[in-house]
C-alpha positions in Angstrom: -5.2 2.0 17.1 -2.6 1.9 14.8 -2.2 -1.1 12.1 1.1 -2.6 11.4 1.1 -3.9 7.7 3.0 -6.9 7.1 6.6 -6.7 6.1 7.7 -6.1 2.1 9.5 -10.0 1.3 7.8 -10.4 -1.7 7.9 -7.6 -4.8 4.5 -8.0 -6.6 5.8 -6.3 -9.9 8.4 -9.7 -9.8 6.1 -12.2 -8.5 3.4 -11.2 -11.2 6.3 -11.4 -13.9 7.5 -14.6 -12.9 4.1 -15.9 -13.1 3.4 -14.4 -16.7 6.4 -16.3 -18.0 5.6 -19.3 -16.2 2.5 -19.0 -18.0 4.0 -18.5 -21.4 6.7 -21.6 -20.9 3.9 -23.4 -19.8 2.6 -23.5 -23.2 5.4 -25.4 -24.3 5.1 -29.5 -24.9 7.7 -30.4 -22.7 6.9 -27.9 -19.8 7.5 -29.4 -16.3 4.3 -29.7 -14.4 4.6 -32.1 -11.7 4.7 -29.9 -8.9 0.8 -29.1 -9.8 -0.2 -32.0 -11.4 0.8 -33.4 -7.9 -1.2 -31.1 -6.1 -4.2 -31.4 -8.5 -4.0 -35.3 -7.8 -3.8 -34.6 -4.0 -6.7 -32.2 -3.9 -8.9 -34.5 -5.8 -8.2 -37.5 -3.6 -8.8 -35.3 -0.6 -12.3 -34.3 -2.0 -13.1 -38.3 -2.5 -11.9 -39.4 0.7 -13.9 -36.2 3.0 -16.7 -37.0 0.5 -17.4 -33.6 -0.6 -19.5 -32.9 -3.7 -19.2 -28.9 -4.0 -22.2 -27.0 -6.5 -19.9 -23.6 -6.7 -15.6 -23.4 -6.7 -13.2 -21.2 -7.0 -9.7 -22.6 -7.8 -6.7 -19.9 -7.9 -3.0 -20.6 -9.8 -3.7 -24.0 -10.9 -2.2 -23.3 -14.2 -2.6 -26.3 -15.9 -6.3 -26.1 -15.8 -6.8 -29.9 -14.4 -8.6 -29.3 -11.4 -11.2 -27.4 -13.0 -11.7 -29.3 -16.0 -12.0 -32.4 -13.5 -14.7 -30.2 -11.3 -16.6 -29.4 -14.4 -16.8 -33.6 -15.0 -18.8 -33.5 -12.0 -21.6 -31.1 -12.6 -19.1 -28.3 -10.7 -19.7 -24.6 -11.5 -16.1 -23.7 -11.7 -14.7 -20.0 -11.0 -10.8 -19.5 -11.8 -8.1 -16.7 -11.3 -4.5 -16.3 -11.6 -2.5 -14.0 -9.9 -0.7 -12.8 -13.3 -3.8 -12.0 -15.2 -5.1 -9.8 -12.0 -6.4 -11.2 -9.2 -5.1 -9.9 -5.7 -4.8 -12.9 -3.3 -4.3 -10.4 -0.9 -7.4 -8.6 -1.4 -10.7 -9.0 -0.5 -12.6 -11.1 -3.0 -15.2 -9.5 -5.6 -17.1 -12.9 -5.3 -18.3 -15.1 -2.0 -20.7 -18.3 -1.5 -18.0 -20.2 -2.4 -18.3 -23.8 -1.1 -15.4 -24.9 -1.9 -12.0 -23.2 -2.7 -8.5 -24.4 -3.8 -5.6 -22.2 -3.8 -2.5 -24.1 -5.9 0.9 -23.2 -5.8 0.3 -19.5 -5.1 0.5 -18.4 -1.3 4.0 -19.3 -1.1 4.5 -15.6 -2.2 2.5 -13.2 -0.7 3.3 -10.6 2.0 0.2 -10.7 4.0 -0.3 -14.5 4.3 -2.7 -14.3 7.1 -5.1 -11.2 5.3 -5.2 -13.8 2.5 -6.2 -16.5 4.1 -9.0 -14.4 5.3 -10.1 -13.4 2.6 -10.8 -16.6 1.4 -12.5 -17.7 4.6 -14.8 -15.1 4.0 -15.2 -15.5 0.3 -16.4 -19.1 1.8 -20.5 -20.1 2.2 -21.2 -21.5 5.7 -20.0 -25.0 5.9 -17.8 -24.2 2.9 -14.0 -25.7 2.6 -10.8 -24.0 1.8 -7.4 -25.9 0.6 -4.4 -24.2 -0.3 -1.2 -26.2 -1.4 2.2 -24.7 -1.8 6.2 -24.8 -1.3 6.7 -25.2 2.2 9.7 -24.9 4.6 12.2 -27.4 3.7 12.1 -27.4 0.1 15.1 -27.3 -2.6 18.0 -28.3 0.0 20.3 -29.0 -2.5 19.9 -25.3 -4.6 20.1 -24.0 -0.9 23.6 -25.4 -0.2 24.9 -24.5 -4.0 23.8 -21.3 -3.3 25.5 -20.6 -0.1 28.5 -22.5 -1.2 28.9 -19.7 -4.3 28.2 -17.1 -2.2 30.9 -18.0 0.3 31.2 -16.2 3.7 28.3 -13.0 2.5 25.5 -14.5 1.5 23.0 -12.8 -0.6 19.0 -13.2 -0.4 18.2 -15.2 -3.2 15.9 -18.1 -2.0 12.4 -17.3 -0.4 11.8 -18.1 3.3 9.1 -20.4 3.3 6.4 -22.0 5.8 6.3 -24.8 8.1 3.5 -27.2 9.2 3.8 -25.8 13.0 3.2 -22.1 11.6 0.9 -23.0 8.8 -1.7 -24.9 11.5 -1.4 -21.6 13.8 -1.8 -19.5 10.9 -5.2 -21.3 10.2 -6.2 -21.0 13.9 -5.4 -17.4 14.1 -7.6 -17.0 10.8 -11.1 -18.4 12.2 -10.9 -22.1 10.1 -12.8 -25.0 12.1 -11.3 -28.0 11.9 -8.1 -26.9 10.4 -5.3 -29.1 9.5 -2.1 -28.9 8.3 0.3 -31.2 6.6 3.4 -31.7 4.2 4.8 -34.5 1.8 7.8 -34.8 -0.3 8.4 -34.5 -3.7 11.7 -35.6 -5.0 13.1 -35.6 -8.6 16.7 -35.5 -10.2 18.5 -33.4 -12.2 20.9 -33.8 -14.4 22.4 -30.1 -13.9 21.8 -26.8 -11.7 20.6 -25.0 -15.1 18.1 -28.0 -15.5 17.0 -27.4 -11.9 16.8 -23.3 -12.6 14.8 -23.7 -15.7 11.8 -25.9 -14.2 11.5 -23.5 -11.4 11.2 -20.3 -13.6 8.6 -22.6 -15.5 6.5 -23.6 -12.4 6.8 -19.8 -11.6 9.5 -20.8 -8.4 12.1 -17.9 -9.2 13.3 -15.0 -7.1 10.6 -12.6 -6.6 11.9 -11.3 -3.5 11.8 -7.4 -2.9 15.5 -7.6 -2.5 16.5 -10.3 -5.3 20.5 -9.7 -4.1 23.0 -9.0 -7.0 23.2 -11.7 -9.7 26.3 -14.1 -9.4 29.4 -13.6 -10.9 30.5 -16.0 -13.6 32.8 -17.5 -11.6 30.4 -18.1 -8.3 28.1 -19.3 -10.6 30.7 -22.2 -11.8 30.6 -22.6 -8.1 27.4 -23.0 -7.4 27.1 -25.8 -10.3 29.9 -27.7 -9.2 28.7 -27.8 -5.3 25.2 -28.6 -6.7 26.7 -31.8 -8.9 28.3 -32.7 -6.0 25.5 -33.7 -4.1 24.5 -35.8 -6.7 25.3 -39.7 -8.0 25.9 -40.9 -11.1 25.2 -37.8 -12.8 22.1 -36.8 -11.1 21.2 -34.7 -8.2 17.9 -35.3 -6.4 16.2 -31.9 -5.2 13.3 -32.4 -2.7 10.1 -30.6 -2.8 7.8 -30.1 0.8 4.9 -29.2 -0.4 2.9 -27.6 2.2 -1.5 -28.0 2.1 -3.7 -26.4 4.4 -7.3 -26.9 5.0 -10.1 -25.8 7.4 -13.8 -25.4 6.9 -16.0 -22.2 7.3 -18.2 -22.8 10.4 
């Protein structure tokens, strides 16, 4: 029986890049963080509300630290990785027993999104939950349009496809979680300029890390694809939107 590996969207050379600068801007005072702080807050509430007191975690790409530190308040033993300093979300896990895991802002850019999730599931302890958050389908409209607009009748690949609830909740099915569930919210926040926009997604490690990145844009596209992005905009500001995508299912 022959087994089909999953297509080449994602280069991991780039992705892995991306995320070592991100980590390096990061370091910066005024670094923007509030695509994971948001998702640190949301996995925290989630915890209180379901009740769950884990003794052993793992928490992947949470960058800022937060979560962990917030774990550790609570008597946690806290395991961490990041995808730019070596670990392989999609392969298997050195460690299991895990009864809880949180996966932040880094499945948005894998190529085997269902062999991850596995992994997880099975670097789980019985009875153990699993939450990952990330950019889902629907996200940065506005960069979308710009984009197109500059790029005018051939488009080139520049922005990632991205998952939707729908596929997300049948990914967790297909992947053996009990109880899974799926769900998105919105994060909106304006912008003063496309280069402001640019810059906090190469610092929250949301750049092009696509296998084929498409040629860079001329000067004059680029003047373009400012100009259609202002345009969205009021009074000086343009308001991108965020989905941010979570799923979570339990180990049964």
């Amino acid at each position: 029986m022959t087994t089909l590996s999953p297509p080449r969207i994602f280069s991991r050379s780039r992705r892995v890049a991306a995320r070592r600068r991100m980590l390096a801007l990061q370091g910066k005072p005024d670094a923007p963080r509030y695509l994971i702080e948001d998702m640190v807050e949301d996995v925290l509430e989630r915890l209180a509300f379901l009740r769950i007191e884990p003794a052993h975690a793992m928490i992947v790409g949470d960058h800022s630290g937060t979560l962990a530190v917030s774990l550790r308040a609570n008597g946690v033993l806290v395991d961490e990785a990041e995808p730019a300093l070596g670990f392989d979300d999609e392969q298997p896990w050195a460690a299991s027993g895990y009864d809880f895991i949180a996966s932040l802002a880094a499945l948005d850019t894998v190529n085997d999104l269902p062999g991850a999730l596995v992994h997880m599931r099975n670097a789980l302890a019985q009875g153990g939950l699993m939450i990952a958050s990330f950019m889902g389908a629907g996200s940065i409209p506005a960069l979308r349009k710009a984009m197109l607009e500059a790029d005018g009748e051939r488009p080139a690949p520049r922005l990632h496809p991205m998952v939707d609830v729908r596929a997300g909740a049948q990914l967790l099915q297909r992947t053996g979680y009990a109880d899974p569930v799926a769900d998105h919210r919105s994060l909106d926040v304006a912008y003063r300029s496309l280069d402001r926009l640019i810059g906090d997604l190469r610092a929250q490690a949301l750049g092009n890390v696509l296998s084929d990145p498409g040629p860079p844009l001329r000067k004059s596209a680029l003047g373009c694809a400012r100009e259609a992005f202002a345009a969205q905009g009021e009074n000086g500001r343009t308001v991108e939107r965020f989905e941010i995508l979570t799923l979570s299912g339990w180990k049964r």
